[in-house]
N, C-alpha and C positions, 0 to 999 in steps of 0.2 A: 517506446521512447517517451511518449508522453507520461506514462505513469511514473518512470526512473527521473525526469526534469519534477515532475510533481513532489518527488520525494525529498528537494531538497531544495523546494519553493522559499526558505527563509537564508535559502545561499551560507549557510553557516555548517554545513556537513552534519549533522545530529544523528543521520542515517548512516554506517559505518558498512553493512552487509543486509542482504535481501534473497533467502531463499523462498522457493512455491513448491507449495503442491498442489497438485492438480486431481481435483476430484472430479465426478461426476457432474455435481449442481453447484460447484463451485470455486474458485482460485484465491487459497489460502496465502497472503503474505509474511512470512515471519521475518518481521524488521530487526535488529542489534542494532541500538541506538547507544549513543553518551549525551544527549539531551532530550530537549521535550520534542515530541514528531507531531500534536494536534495538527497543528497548521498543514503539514506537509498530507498529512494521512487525509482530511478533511477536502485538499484540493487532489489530491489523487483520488477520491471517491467521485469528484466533481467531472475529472477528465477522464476518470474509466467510463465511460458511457459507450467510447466504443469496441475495449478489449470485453465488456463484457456482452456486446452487439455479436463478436465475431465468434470469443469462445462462448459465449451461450451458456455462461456462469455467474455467478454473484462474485464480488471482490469481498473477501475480509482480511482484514489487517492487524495482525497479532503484534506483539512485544510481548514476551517473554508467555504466560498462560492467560496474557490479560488480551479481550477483542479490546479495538482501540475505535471507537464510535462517535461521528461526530455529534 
């Protein structure tokens, strides 16, 4: 729940859909965005501290083949 309110920290919906896959070392986000997601991806890296506590993965956050890095 925290990461999904993270996603749309700038309240303007930019984030349109949000698939994962779940790997080993890590939980891949692939965003569908219609505007810019920095903000949003930047504060969801800030509040995954504890999805990545419980699954025991790294978060990264794609748009389209690009990582999105704050």
């Amino acid at each position: 729940m925290r990461l999904a309110d993270s996603l749309d920290r700038s309240h303007e919906q930019h984030v349109s859909r949000v698939t994962v896959d779940v790997l080993p070392d890590k939980l891949i986000f692939h965003l569908e965005a219609s505007g810019p997601v920095l903000l949003e991806v930047m504060v969801a890296q800030m509040k995954g501290d504890l999805a990545r506590e419980v699954f025991q993965r790294d978060l990264v956050f794609m748009l389209g083949e690009e990582v999105i890095k704050r």
